[in-house]
N, C-alpha and C positions, 0 to 999 in steps of 0.2 A: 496119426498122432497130432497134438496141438501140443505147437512149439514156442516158447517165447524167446527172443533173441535180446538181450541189452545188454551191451559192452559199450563199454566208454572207450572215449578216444584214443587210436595209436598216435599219442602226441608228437610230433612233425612228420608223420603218415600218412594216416586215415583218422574222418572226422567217426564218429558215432555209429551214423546212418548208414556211412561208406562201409564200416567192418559187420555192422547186422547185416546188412543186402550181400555182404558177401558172404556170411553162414551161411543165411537161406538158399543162397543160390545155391551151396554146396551140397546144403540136406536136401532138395529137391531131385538131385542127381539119385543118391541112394533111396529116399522116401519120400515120391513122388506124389505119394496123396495124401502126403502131413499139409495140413494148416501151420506156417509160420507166418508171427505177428512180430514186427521188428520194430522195436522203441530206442531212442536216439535214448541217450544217457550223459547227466555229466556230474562233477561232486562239487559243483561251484566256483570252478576255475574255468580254465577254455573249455569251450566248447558250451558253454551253458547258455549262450543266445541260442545257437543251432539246436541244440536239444527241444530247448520250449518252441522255435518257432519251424521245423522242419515241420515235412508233412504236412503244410496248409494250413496249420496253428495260429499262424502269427504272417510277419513281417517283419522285416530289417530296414532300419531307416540308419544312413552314413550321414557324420555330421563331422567337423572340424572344431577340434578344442585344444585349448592349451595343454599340450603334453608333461612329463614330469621335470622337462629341463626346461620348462616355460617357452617353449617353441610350439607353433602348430602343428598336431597331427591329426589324419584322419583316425574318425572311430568308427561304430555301429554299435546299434540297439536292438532288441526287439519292441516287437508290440504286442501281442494275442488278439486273434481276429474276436473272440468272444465277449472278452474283459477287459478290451483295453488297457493288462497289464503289460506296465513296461517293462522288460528284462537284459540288467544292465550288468558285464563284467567290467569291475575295476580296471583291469589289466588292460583294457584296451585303451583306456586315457593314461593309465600310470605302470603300466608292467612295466618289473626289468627289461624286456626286450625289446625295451623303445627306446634304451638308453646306452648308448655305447658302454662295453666293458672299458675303456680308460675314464670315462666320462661319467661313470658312479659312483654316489655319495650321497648316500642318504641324508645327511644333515640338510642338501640343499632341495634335491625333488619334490616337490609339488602333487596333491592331488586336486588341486584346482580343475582339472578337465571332470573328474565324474562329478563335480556341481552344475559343470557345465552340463552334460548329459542329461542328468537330472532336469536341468531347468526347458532344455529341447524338448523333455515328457513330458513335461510341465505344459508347454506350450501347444501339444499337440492334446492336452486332455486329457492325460493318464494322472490317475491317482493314487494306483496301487501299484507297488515296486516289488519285483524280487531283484535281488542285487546279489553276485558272485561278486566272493572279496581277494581269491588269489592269486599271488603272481605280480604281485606290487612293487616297485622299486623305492618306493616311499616310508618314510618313519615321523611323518608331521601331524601323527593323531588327529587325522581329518581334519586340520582346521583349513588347509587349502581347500576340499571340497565344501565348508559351510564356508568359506569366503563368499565362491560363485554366489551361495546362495542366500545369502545378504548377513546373515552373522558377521559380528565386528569384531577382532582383534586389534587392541589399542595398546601403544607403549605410555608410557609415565606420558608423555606432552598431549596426547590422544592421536597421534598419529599410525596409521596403519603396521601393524610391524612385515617383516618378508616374509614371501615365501619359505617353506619350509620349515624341517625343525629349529633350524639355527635362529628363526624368527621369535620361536615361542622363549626363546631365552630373554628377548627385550618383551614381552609380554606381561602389562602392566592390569588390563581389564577388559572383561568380553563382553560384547552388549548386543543383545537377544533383536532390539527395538524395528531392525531394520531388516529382520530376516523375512524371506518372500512369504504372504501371509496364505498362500496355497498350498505350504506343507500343513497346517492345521487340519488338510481334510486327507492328508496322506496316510496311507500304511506301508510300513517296509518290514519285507523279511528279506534275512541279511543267511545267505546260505554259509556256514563257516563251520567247519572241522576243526578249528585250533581254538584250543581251551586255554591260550597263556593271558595272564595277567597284563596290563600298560605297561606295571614296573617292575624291577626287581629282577631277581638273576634270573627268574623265567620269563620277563616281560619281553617286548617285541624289540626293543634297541641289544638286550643281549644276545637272543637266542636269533633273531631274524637280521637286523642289522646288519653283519659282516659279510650275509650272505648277497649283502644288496652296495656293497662295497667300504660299509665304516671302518676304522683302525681301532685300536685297541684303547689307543685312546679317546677315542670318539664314543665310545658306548656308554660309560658316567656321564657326560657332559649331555650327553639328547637323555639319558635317563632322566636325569635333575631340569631339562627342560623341560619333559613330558610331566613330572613332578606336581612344577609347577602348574599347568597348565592344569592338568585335572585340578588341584586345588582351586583356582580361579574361575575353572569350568563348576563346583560345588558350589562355589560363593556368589557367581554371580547370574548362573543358568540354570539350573539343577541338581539341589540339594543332595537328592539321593545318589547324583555321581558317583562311582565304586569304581578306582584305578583297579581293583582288584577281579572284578566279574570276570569269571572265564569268557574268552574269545574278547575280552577290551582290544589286548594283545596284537589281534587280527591285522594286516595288512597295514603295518607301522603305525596301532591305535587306532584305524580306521574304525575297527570295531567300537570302541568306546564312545566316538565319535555322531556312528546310527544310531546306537543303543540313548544318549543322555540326552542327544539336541533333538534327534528324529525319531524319537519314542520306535526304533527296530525292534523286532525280537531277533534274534539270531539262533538256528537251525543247523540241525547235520546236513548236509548239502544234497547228498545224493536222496535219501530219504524224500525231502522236500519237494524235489523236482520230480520223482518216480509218481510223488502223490498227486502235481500237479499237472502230467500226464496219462493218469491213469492206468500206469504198471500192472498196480499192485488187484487190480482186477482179473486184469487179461492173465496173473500168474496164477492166482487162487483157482483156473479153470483148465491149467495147463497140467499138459501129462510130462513134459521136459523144460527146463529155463537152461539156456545158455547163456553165463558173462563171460565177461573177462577186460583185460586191457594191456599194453603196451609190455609191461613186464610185470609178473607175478612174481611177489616176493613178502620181506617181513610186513614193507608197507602197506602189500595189499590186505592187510585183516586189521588195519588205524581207520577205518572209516571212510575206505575208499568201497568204488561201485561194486566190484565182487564179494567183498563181506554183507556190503547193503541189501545188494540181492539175493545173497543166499540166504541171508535171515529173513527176509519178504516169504522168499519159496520154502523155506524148513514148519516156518507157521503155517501153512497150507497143505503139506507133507507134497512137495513136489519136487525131485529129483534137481538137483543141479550140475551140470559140469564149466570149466572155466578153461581159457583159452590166452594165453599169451604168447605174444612175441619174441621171449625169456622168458624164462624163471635163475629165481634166484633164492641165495640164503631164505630162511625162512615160511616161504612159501606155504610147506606142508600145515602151517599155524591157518590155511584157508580148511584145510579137512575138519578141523576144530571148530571153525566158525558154521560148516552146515553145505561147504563145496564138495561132493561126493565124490568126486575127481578132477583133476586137471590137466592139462596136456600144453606144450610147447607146440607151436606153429610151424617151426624152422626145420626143414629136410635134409639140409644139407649143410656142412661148415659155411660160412659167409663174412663178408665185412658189417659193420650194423648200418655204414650207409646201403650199401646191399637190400639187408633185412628191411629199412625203414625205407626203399624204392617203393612209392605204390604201388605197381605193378605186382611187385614182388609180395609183398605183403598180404594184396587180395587174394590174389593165386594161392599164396600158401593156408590162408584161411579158409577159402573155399575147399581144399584137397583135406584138411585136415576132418573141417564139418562134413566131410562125405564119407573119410574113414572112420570117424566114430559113429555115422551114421549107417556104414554099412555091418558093422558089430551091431548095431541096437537093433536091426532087420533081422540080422542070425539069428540071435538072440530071441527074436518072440516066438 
């Protein structure tokens, strides 16, 4: 049999790569003279350097940028050894978990670090980007990431305004003049799943905001900041600015941000990445595709990697089964989507530190792809 493996990350588990090499290892125990091809996978959040550059693809370059509470942290990039495209997640300069839970507030974080990133690809010669946007602790509509990158944000006296959203509220006018003139030969695709608006009761300060630490009263005041902003972003950078595009929204406006200054397009994530790995080849040829990830549930069929890949394999008419660490509500909505079945990993009751033990977790992936794999042996 020729088998394809792509599961996305058991996130604070197993990365991609780690949960494919453990399928295979298991279907080699029962069907030992299948061909399995294992592709790292991710939806534009973690894991999306490792994805593109595992396997010999690429590179990782570690670099030190201003993190979201304007302190130094370390990050990493990719590279692609073929294209020199660079592949950058947000999250690693501005994720919530670079920010202490007392110490979150979106009004004040910063995405100043992935301009910074940015400008490191910059420097090393890259000029096409794909860029994962989630996972942000930030709500300042990108204008910390085009700071880095020489766009001007000026108050009434022409003075720089602060970081953050609370800056964009003294935001008087935006001036194009001085931004680095090597994005002109850029391209960015911006991998993003979230279709919300900049503003308004579906935009990123209501619906994303609290989750990144705002108050309740905090959600009008960065709306009417953001408000602002995009109107002065129409006036003074780019006419066609639309707070309203789906995915603006993205990564506290970050999206609005690629899309007006940096001419991005923005992408379903997982799609994106499978295409710029080469998936969707290895699957059209395949007699089984295995995903899965962390926990299967209602959110696994919103555009995360097991809906994505079973719609890849149902186009091709190739079997799929799907593999989590849980399941949960919902789930059965993947039969719907073109997952022919699914199965839970876990043997035996456990704690979820337990379940999420690497050890543990490989183990149980590997026993599980050996039991389905010894039913698909009965079976021929």
């Amino acid at each position: 049999m020729n088998i394809v493996a792509v599961i996305d990350s058991f996130k604070g588990s197993l990365t991609s790569m780690e949960a494919g090499t453990a399928v295979s290892e298991g279907i080699a125990k029962a069907l030992p003279d299948s061909i399995v091809s294992v592709f790292p996978v991710a939806d534009g959040g973690e894991g999306t350097v490792d994805a593109l550059t595992d396997g010999g693809r690429g590179e990782k370059v570690c670099v030190t940028v201003t993190g979201p509470l304007s302190d130094p942290v370390e990050a990493e990039y990719g590279v692609l050894a073929e294209s020199g495209c660079a592949v950058i997640e947000m999250a690693q300069a501005a994720g919530l978990p670079l920010v202490p839970e007392d110490k979150r507030d979106p009004m004040y974080t910063t995405t100043y670090g992935v301009g910074e990133l940015i400008l490191h690809a910059l420097d090393r010669g890259c000029r096409r980007f794909i860029m994962g946007i989630g996972g942000s602790a930030t709500n300042d509509g990108g204008a910390g990431m085009l700071s880095a990158l020489g766009f001007e944000f000026l108050d009434c006296e022409g003075k720089p305004v602060p970081d953050g959203c609370a800056g964009l509220g003294k935001l008087s006018r935006v001036c194009a003049d001085r931004a680095d003139v090597r994005l002109r030969e850029c391209t960015f695709r911006v991998a993003c799943d979230v279709t919300n608006p900049l503003l308004g009761d579906n935009g990123c300060s209501a619906v994303f905001a609290p989750q990144k630490g705002a108050s309740a009263e905090d959600i009008p005041v960065m709306d009417a900041y953001l408000k602002g902003y995009a109107e002065l972003t129409q006036r003074d950078v780019n006419e066609g600015a639309d707070a309203c595009f789906p995915g603006a929204g993205a990564a506290g406006g970050l999206g609005f941000a690629l899309k007006y200054y940096l001419n991005a397009t923005l992408e379903r994530g997982c799609p994106m990445i499978m295409r710029e790995t080469g998936v969707e080849d290895s699957i059209a040829e395949a007699d089984l595709v295995i995903t899965g990830e962390g926990r299967l549930d209602a959110q696994s069929v919103m555009g995360k990697v097991p809906q994505s890949v079973a719609e890849i394999a149902k186009k091709h008419g190739v079997p799929v089964i799907a593999l989590g660490g849980g399941i949960g509500d919902g789930a059965e909505g993947l039969n719907e989507c073109g997952v022919d079945a699914y199965f839970p990993i876990l043997h035996a009751p456990c704690t979820l530190a337990d379940a999420m033990d690497k050890g543990t977790a490989i183990n149980n992936l590997k026993r599980t792809s050996e039991q389905i794999s010894r039913l698909i042996s009965a079976m021929k």
